[in-house]
N, C-alpha and C positions, 0 to 999 in steps of 0.2 A: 504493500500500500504506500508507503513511505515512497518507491521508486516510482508510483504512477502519477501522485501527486507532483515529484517534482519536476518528470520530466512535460509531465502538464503545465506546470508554472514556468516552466523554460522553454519550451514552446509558444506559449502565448507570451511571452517575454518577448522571443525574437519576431513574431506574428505583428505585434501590434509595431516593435521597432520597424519592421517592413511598410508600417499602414501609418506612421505620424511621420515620417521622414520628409513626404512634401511637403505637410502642413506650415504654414504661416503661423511666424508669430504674432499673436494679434494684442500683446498688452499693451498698456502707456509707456512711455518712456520712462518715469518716474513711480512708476509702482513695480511691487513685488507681491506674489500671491505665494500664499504658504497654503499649502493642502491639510486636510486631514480628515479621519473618516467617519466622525460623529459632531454633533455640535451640543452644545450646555442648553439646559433648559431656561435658564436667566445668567448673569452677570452682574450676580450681587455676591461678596466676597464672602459677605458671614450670611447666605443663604445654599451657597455651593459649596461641596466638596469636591465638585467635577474637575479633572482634571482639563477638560474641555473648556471650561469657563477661568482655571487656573490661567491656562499658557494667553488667553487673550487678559484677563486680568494684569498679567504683569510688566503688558505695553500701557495700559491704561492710567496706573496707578503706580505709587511705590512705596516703601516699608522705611520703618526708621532705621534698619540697616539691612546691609545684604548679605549673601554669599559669595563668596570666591567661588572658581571653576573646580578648587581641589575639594568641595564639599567639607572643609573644616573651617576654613578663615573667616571672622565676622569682621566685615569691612561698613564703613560711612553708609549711610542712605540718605533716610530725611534728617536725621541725626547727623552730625557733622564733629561731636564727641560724646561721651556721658564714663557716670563713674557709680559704682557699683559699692557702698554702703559694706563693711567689713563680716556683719552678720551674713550679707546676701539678700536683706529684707527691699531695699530701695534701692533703686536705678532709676538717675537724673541723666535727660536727655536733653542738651543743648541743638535746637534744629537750626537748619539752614534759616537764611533770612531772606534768600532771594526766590522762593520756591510761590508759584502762582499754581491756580487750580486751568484747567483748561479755556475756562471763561474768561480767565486774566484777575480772579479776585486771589488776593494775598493769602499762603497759607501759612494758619497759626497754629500754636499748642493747644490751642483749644480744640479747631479741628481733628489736630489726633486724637484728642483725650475720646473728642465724639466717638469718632471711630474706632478708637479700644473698645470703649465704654460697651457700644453698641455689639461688638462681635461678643462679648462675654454677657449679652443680654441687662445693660443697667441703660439700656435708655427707653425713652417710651415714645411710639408705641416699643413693647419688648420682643427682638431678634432673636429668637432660641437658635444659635449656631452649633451646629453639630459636632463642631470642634471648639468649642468653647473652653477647654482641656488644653489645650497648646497652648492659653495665655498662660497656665500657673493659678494657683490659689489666691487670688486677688485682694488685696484691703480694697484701693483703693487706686484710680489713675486721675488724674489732674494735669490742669497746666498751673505753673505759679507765674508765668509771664508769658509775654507775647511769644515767646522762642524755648519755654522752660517746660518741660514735662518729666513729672514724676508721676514713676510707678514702684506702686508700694506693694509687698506681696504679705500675707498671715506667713508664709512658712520661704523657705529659698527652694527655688526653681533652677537647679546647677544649668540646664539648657535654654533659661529662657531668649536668648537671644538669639540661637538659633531657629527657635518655634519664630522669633518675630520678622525671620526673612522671613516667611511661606506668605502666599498673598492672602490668606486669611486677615492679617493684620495690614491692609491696604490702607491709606489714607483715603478719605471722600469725603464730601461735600454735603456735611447737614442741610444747606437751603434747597439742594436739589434731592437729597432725601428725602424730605420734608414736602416739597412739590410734589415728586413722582408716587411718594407713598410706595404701595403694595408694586409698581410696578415700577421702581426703579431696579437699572440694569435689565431692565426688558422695556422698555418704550426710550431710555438715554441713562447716561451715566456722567460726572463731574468728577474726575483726577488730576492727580497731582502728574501723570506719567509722558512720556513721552512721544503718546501718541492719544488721540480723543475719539469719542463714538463718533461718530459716519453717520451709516445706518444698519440696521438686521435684518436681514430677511431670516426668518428661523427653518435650522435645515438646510440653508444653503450657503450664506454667505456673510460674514460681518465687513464691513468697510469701517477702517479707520485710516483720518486724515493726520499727520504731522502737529504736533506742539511747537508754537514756532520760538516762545519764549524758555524752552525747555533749557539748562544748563547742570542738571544736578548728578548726572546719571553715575552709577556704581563704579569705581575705584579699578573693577575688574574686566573693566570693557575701554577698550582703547579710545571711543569716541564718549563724551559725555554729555553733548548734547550740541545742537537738535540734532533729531535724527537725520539721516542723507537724504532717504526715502519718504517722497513728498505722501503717499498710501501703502497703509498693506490693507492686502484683503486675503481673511481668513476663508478658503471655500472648501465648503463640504463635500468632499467625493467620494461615497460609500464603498465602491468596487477598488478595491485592490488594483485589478490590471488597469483601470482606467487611470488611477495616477502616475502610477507607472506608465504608462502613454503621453498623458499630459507633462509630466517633468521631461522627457525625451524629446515631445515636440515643441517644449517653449511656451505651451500656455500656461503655467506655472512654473513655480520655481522651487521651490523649497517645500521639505516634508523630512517630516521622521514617522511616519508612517506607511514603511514599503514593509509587507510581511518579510519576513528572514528567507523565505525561498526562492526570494529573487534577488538576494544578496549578490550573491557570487556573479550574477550575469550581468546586475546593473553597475557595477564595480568596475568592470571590463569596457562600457560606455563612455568613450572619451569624454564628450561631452556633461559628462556627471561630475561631481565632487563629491568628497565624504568628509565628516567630521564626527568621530567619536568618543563618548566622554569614558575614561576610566574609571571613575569615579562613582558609579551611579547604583543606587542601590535600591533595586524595581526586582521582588520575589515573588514567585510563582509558587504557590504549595498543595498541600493536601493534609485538611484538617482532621482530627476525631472527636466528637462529641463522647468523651472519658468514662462521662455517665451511662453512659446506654449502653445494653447487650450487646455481647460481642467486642467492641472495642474499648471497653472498660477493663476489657484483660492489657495490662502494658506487653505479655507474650505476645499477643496478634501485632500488635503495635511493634515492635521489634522487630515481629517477622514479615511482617509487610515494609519494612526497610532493608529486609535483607534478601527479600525477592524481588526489588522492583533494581533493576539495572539502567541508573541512572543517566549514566555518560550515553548509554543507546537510544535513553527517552531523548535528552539533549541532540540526537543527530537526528533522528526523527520526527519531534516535531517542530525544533526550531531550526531545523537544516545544519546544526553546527555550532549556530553563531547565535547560543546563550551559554554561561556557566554551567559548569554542572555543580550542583551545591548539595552539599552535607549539612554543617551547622545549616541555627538556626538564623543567625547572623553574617551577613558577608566581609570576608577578612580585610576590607580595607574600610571598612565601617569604625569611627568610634566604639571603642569599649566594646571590640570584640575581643573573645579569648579563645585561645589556639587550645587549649587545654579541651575546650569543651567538644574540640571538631574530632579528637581520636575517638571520642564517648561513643558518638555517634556509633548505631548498629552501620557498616558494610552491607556492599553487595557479598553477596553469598549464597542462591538457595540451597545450597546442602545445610547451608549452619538455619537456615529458616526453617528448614523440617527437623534440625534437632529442638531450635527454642521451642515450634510447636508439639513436637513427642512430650518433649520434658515437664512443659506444662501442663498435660494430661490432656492434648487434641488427637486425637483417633482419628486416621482416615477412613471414612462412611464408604456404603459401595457405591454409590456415587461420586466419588471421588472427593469431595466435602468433608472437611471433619467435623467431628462432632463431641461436647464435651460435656457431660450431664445434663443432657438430652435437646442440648443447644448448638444447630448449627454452625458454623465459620461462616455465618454472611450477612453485609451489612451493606448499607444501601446509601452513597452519594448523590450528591444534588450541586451542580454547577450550575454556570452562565455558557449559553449553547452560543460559544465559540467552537472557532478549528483547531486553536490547545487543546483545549475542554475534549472536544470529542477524540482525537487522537491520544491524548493521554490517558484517556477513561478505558479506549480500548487497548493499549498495550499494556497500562497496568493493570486491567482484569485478567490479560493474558498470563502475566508473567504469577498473580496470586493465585491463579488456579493451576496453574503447575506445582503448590507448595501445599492444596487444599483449601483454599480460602477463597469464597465465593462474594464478590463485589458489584451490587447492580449499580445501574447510570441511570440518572434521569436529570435531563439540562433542560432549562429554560432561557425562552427569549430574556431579554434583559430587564425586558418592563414587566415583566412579574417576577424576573430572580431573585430581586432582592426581597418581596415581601414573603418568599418561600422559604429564603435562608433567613429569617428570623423567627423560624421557626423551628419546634423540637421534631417535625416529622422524618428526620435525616441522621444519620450516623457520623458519616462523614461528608466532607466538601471540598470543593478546590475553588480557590482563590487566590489574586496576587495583589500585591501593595507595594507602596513607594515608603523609605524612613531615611532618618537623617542619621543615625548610630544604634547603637546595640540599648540604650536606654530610651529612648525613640519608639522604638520598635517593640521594647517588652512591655515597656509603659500603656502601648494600643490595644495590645490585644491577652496579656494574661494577668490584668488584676481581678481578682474576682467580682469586683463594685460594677464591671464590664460587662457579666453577663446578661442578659443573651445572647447582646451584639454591641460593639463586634468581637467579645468572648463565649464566641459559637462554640468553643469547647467545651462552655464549659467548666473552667478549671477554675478550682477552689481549694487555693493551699495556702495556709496563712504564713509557712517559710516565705513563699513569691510574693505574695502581697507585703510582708514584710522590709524586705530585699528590695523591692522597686520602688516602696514609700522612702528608702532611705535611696537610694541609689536618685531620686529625682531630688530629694532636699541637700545633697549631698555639692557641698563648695570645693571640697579637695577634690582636682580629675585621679587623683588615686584611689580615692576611698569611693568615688564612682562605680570606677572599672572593675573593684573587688567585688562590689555588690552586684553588679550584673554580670559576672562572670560567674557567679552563685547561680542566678537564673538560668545562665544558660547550660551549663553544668546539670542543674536537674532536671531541665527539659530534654537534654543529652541523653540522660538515662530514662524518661520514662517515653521518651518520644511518643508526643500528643498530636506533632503534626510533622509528615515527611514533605521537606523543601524538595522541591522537583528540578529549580533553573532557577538562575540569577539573569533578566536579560538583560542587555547591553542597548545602549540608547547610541543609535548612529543618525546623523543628520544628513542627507542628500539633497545637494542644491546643480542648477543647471548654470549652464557656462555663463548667465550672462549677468550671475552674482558672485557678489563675495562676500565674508565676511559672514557666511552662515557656520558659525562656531556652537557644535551640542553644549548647551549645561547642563543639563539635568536637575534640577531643583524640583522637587516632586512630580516629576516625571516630565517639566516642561523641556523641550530641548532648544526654540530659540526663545532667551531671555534677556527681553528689553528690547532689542530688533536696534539697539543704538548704531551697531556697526556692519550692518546691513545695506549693501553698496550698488548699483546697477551700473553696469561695466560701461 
């Protein structure tokens, strides 16, 4: 299967390069269209968590500090210094003074505080953000002067700075909040960023025009402002090969959305460029719900990592070109520990038929086993992707060779999520974007999390322990121990096998430059500052 699919996609690779090669370029001189394959429902920062509405978010608007491209360095944003209180309790933010909103009105401390205020739900009417969790345990945010913001926390937040690049923590405009209501970032939007709302069409295409008083932009991007590029327009092209057509004949330009199976052929395309981040930490897994029959035993959970042969899932359904991952963290992540990656059960299925023997699993004559009068089988629930389906079928493949019987059932997207917040499932596959190993445990295994997104589950007051200290935690040492502790026990009881780490690459067409992957929550171009038409 794996060879029909790709000599399919490399065919239609060279199929369609045969069929856009006349084509005319038909964009403006001064624009750049960036492709991608779905679009956000709004464009409101603390009403999405879309990554969709992220990467346009952070042409629009900008944070009180940024990211660097190596995913650790906290560099200037709107903030242009601040100093952080010995406790960890208080960080004062000295802002820029020349920062306008898109309209041309001054922006002040007050406006952040709004806009903190507002994503951790203290303004009214009240925003319930769904990451409200990534500001920290809050006293209190304020301006004390026109340029002075503090923010006060009940407890120390070792990453809050980190949390305050994602564009969750965007700057915006209370008078056009306040106008647009219920329908701001879906009828227009007012930022601080270096690019302004256009128009939407929703489903197909955002237009945004240039800031022209723009000067502030991030430390880590060569141009800081205004941008080159008089428009971008973000447009929606569901179909895979169709972007891949379009990037080759010039009606767009830029995308990090080309599936992995046409890696290798569009690489080989003169006319193409690549940029990709090393940096980038986007996992792919496969969860168990701890509680429930059958995967409540940690033996199945063992040996359902030591039947599934990871490096073969990695060439199969991502052609190659994702990691193959063990931990539960990726080793160039913050406050990862190497300690916890040897814990990890191996490929092996001979040692997966001894963890299942030893545990007391009998092979049934069905091939099934069976262990006081309870079968090996338990039942997955995804999002009906071509991961999803490809990996649902090689790993039933490879567990039923060990005895262990795993059914699939995926859903369109617009009812997956209200499925997976539910108990009717055992296990699930899912991936997410994190910024470090404390990031990442903090989301998904305190138990205050369950039922989502701690679809597992899991309720051990060690990990909750561990993570309450490891987030209050001001020494990056005494961090690292404490989540090296988490991932250490998730090591050994393995609740969920990580499948693929993928790799964020950016492809742009000859007649740009300056398209450089970040990766900041999975966005790959951010800020569009140095984005160039040849």
């Amino acid at each position: 299967m794996r060879n029909l699919w790709k000599r399919a996609a490399l065919g239609g690779l060279a199929a369609l390069g045969l069929a856009v090669t006349a084509e005319a370029q038909t964009q403006p001189r001064n624009q750049i269209t960036i492709m991608r394959e779905i679009d956000s429902d709004r464009y409101d920062p603390h009403r999405s968590t879309a990554l969709a509405a992220g990467e346009v978010l952070t042409m629009l608007s900008d944070t009180l500090v940024s990211m660097d491209f190596d995913m650790r360095t906290i560099q200037p944003g709107l903030a242009q210094r601040w100093e952080v209180s010995p406790d960890g309790l208080t960080y004062t933010f000295h802002l820029r003074t020349d920062v306008t909103f898109c309209d041309g009105k001054p922006f002040t401390a007050e406006d952040m505080a709004f806009s903190l205020n507002r994503w951790i739900g203290r303004t009214t009417p009240r925003v319930a953000s769904p990451v409200a969790w990534r500001a920290g345990n809050v006293k209190e945010i304020r301006a004390t002067g026109p340029h002075t913001l503090v923010y006060e926390l009940n407890e120390p937040f070792g990453e809050l700075l980190s949390q305050l690049t994602l564009f969750f923590g965007s700057a915006i405009d209370p008078a056009t909040v306040e106008r647009l209501g219920d329908n701001f970032g879906v009828q227009g939007f007012n930022g601080t960023g270096p690019y302004c709302w256009g128009n939407w069409t929703p489903r197909n295409e955002m237009v945004l025009t240039r800031h022209p008083n723009y000067r502030w932009g991030p430390p880590a991007l060569e141009n800081r402002g205004p941008a080159h590029v008089e428009r971008i327009v973000w447009r929606v092209i569901p179909e895979a090969a169709a972007r891949v057509a379009a990037l080759q004949a010039g009606q767009a330009d830029v995308t990090n959305y080309i599936p992995e199976a046409f890696w290798d052929a569009i690489r080989r395309v003169p006319t193409v460029t690549t940029s990709q981040q090393p940096n980038y930490f986007w996992d792919f897994f496969m969860g168990f719900k701890v509680d429930k029959p059958v995967v409540s035993d940690v033996a199945i959970r063992r040996a359902v990592h030591q039947a599934v042969n990871r490096e073969g899932l990695v060439r199969a359904v991502w052609s190659g070109h994702a990691e193959v991952a063990r931990n539960i963290i990726n080793p160039r992540a913050p406050d990862y520990d190497a300690q916890s990656d040897a814990m990890v059960p191996a490929f092996d299925q001979a040692a997966a038929r001894r963890t299942l023997d030893e545990a007391g699993w009998r092979m049934g004559s069905d091939g099934i086993r069976v262990k006081d009068g309870q079968r090996a089988t338990f039942l997955l629930y995804g999002i009906n992707t071509l991961a999803n389906q490809r990996s649902g079928e090689i790993i039933q493949q490879a567990l039923r060779q060990v005895g262990i019987e795993m059914r699939v059932q995926l859903f369109d997207a617009t009812v997956a999520w209200g499925r997976l917040a539910t108990q009717e499932f055992d296990a699930f596959f899912l991936s997410y974007p994190y910024l470090s190993a404390t990031d990442a445990l903090n989301l998904y295994w305190p138990s205050r999390n369950r039922p989502t997104p701690n679809r597992m589950n899991w309720n051990n007051p060690e990990t909750d322990a561990w993570l309450e200290g490891a987030r209050r935690a001001i020494d990056p040492a005494e961090r690292a121990r404490l989540a090296a502790n988490v991932q250490r026990q998730l090591a050994q009881e393995a609740p969920w096998l990580t499948l693929a780490r993928s790799q964020m690459v950016v492809f742009a067409n000859q007649r740009v430059t300056g398209a450089r992957a970040h990766g900041l929550y999975g966005i790959g171009i951010y800020k569009g500052l140095d984005l160039r038409v040849r």
